[in-house]
OpenMM code with the backbone's topology and positions (N, CA, C; nanometers):
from openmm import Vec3, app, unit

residues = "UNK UNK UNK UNK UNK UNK UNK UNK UNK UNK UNK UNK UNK UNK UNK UNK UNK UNK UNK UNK UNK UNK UNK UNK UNK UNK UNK UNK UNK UNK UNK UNK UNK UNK UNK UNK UNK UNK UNK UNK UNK UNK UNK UNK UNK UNK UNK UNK UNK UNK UNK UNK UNK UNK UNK UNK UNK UNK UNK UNK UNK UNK UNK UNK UNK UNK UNK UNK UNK UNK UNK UNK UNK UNK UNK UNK UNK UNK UNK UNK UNK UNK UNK UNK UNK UNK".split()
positions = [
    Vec3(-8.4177, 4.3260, 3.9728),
    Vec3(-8.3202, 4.3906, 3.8858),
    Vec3(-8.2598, 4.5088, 3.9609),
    Vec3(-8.1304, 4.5327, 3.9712),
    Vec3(-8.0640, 4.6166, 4.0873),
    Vec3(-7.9335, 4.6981, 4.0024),
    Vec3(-7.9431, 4.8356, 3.8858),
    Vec3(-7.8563, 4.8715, 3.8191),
    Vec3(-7.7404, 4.9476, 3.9297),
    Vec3(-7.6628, 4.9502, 3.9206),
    Vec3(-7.5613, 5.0214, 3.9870),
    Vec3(-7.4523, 5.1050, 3.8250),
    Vec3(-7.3996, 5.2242, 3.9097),
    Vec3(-7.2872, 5.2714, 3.8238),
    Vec3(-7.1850, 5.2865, 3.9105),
    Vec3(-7.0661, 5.2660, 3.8598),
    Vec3(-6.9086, 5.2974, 3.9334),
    Vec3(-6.8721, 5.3811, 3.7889),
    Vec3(-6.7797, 5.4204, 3.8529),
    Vec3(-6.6463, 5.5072, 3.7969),
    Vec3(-6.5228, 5.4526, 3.8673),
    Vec3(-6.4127, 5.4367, 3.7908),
    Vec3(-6.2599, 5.4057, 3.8571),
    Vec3(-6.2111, 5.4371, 3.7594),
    Vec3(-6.0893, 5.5212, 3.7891),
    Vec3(-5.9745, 5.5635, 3.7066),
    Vec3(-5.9163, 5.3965, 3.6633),
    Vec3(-5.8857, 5.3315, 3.5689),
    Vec3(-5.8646, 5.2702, 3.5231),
    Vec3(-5.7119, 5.2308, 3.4191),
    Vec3(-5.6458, 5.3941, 3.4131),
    Vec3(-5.4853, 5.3473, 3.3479),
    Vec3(-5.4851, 5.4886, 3.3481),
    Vec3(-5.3376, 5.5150, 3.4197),
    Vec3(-5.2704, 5.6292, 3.4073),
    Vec3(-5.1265, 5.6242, 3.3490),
    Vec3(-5.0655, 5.7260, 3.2944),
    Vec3(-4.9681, 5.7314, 3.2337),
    Vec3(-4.8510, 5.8286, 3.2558),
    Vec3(-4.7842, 5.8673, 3.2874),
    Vec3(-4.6813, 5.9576, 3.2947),
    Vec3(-4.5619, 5.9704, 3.1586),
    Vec3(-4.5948, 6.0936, 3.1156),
    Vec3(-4.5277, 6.1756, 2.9726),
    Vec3(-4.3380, 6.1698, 3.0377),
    Vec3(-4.3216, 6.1951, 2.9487),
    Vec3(-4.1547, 6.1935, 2.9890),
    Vec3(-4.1157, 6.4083, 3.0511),
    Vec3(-4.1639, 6.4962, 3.0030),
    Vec3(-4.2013, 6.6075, 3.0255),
    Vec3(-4.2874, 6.6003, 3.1663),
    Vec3(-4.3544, 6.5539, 3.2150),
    Vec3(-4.4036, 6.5317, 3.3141),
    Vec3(-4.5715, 6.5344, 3.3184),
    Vec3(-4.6136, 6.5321, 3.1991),
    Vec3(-4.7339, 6.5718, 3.1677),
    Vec3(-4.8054, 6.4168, 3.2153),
    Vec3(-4.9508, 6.4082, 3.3220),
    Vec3(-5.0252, 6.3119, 3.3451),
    Vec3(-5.1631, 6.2602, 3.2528),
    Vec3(-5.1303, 6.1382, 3.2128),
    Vec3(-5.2742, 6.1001, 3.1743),
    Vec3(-5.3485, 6.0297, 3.1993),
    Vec3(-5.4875, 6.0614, 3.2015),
    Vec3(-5.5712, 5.9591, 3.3345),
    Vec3(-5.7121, 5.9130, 3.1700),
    Vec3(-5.6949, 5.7862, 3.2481),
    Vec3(-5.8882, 5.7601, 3.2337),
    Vec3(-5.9687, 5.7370, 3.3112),
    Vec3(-6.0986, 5.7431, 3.2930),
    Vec3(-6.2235, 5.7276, 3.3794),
    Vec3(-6.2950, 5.6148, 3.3478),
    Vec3(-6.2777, 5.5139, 3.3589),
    Vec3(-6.4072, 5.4183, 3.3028),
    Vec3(-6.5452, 5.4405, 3.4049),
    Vec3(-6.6604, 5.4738, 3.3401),
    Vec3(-6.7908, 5.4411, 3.3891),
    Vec3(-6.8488, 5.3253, 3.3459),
    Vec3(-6.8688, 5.2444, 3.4528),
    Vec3(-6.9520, 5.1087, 3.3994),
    Vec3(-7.0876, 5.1209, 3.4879),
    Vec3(-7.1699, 5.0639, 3.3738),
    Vec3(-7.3247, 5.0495, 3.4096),
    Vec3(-7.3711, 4.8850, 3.4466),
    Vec3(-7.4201, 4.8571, 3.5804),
    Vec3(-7.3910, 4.6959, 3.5951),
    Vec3(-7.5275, 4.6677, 3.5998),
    Vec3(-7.5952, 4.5619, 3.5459),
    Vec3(-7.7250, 4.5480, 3.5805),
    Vec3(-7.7024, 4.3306, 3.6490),
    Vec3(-7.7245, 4.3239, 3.8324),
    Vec3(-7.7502, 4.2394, 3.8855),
    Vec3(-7.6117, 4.1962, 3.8678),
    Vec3(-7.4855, 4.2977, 3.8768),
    Vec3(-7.3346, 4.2996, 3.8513),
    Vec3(-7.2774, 4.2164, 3.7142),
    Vec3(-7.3642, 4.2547, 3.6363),
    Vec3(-7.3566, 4.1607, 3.4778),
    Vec3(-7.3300, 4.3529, 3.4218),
    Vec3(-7.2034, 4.3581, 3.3438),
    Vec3(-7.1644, 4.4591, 3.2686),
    Vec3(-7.2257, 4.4980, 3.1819),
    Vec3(-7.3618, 4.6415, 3.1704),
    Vec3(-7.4382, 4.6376, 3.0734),
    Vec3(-7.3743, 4.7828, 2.9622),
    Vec3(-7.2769, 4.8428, 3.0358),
    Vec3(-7.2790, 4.9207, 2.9654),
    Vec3(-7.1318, 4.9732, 3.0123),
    Vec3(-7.0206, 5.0468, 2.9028),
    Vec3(-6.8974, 5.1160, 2.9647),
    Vec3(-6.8921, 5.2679, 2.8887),
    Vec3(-6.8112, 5.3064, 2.9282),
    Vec3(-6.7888, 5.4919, 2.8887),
    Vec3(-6.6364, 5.5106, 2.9488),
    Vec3(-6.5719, 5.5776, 2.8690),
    Vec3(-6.4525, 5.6195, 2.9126),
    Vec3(-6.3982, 5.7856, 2.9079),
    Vec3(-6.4001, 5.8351, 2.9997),
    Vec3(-6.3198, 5.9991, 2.9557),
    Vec3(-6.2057, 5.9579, 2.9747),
    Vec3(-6.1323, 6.0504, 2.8610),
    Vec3(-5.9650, 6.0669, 2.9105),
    Vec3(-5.9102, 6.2161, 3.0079),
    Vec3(-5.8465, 6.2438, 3.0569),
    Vec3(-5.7967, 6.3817, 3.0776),
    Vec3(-5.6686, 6.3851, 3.0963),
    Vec3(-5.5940, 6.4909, 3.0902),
    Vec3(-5.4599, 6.5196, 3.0962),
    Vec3(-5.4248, 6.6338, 3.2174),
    Vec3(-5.3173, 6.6112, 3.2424),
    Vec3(-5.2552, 6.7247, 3.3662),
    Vec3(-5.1287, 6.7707, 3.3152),
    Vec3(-5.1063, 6.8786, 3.3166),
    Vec3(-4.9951, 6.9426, 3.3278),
    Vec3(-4.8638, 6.9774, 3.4424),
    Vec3(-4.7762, 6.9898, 3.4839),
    Vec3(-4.6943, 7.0188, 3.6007),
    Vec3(-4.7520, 7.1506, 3.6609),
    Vec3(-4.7655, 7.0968, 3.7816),
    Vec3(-4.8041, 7.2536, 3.8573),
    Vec3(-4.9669, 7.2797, 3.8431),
    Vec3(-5.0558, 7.1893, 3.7800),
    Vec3(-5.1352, 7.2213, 3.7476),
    Vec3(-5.2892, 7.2036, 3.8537),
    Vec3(-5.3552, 7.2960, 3.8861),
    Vec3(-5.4874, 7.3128, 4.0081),
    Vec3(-5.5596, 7.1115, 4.0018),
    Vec3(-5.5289, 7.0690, 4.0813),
    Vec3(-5.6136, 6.9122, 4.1072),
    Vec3(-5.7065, 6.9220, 4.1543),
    Vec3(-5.7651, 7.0386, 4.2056),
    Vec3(-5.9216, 7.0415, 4.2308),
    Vec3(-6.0011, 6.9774, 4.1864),
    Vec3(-6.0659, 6.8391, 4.2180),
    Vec3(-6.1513, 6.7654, 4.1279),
    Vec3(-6.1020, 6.6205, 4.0910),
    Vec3(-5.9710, 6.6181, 4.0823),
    Vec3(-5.8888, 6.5026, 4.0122),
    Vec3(-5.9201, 6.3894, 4.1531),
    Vec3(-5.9269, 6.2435, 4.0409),
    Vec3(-5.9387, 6.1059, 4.1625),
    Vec3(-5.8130, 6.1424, 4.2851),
    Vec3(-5.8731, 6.1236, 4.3779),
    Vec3(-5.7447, 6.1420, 4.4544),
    Vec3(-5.5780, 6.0222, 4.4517),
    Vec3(-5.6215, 5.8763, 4.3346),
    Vec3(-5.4689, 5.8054, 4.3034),
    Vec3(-5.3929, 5.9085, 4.2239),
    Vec3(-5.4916, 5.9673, 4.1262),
    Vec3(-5.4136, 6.0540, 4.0417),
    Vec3(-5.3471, 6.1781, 4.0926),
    Vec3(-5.3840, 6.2152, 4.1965),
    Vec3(-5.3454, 6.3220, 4.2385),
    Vec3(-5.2288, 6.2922, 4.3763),
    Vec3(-5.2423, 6.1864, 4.3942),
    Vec3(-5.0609, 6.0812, 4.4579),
    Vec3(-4.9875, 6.1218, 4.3442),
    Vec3(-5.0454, 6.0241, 4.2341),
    Vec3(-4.9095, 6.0380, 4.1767),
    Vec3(-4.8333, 6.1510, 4.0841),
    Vec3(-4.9399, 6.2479, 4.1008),
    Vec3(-4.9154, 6.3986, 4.0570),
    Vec3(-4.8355, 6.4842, 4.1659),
    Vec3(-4.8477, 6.4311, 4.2753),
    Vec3(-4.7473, 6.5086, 4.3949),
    Vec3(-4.6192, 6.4341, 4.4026),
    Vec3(-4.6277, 6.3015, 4.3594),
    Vec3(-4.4852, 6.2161, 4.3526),
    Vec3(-4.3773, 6.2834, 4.2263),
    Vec3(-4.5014, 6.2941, 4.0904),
    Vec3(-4.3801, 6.3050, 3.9396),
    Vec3(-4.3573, 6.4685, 3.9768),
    Vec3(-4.4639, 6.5375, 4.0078),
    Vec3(-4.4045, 6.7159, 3.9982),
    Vec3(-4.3393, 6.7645, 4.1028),
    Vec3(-4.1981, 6.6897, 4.0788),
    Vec3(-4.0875, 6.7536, 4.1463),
    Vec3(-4.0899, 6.8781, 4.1781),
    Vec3(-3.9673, 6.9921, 4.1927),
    Vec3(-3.9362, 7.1372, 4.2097),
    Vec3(-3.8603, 7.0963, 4.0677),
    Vec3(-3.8105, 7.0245, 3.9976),
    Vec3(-3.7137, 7.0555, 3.9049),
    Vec3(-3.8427, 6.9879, 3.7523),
    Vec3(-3.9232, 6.9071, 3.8293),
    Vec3(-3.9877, 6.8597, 3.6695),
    Vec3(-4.0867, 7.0008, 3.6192),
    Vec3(-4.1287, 7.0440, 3.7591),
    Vec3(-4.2015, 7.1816, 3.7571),
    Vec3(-4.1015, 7.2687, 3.6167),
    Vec3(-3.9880, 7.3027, 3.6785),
    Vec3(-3.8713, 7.4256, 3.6168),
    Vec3(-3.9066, 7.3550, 3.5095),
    Vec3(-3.8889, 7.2076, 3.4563),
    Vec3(-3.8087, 7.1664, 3.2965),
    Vec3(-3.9458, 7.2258, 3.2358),
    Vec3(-4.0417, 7.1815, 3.2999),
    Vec3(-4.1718, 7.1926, 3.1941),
    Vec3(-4.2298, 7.3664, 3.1418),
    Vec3(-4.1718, 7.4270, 3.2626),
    Vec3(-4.1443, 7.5724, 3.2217),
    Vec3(-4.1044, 7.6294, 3.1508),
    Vec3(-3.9946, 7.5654, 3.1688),
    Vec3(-3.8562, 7.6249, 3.0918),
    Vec3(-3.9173, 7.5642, 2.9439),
    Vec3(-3.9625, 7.4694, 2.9071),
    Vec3(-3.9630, 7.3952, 2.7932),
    Vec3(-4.1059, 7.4765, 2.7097),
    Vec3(-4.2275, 7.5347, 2.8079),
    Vec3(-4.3399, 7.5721, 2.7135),
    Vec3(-4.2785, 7.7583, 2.7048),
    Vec3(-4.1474, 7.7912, 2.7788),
    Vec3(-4.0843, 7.8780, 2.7540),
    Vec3(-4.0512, 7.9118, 2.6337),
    Vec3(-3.9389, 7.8221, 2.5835),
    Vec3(-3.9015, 7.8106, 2.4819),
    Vec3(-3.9922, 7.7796, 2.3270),
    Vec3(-4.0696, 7.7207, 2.3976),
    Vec3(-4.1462, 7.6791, 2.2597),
    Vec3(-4.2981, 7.7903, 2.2145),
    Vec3(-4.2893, 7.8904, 2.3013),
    Vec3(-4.3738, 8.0499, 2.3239),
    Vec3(-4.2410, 8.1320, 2.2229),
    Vec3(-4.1247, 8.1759, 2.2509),
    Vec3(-4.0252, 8.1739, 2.2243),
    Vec3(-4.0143, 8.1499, 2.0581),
    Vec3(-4.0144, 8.0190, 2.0210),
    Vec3(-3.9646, 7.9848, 1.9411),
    Vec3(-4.1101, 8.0613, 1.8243),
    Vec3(-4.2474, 8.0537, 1.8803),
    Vec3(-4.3480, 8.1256, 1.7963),
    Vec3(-4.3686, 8.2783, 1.7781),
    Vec3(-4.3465, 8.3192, 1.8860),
    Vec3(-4.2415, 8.4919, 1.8433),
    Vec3(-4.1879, 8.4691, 1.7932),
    Vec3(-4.0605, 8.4629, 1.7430),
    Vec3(-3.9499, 8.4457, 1.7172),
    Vec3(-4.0037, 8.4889, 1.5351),
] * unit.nanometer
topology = app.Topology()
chain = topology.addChain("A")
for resn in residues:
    res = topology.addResidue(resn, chain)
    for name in ("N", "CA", "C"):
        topology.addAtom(name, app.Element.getBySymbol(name[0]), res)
């Protein structure tokens, strides 16, 4: 009997704002027969520290956060700080 565990990011998503969303599947294999799964989700923001993040996710976090998706998403939690003063 020979259990192994993996982890693989498993479906990522890109927000229209630029915001990233990742999952983690952990699978538990016993003699590569699927005995067990677990999933985290997490989210990224533009501009935001990847210290830690799978390194696919963090491709395609240097591909979507432009210099301008950076500004919109600024400009946008700007306004909406803004709009709660207000």
């Amino acid at each position: 009997m020979s259990l192994t565990k993996t982890t693989t990011v498993d479906q990522i998503t890109v927000e229209e704002i630029g915001t990233i969303l990742y999952r983690e599947a952990t699978k538990i294999l016993e003699d590569n027969v699927e005995i067990s799964k677990k999933f985290h989700r997490s989210s990224l923001t533009p501009a935001q520290d990847l210290t830690g993040v799978p390194a696919n996710v963090v491709a395609i976090c240097n591909t979507v956060w432009t210099t301008e998706c950076v500004a919109a998403y600024q400009a946008a939690q700007a306004a909406a700080e803004a709009a709660r003063n207000a």
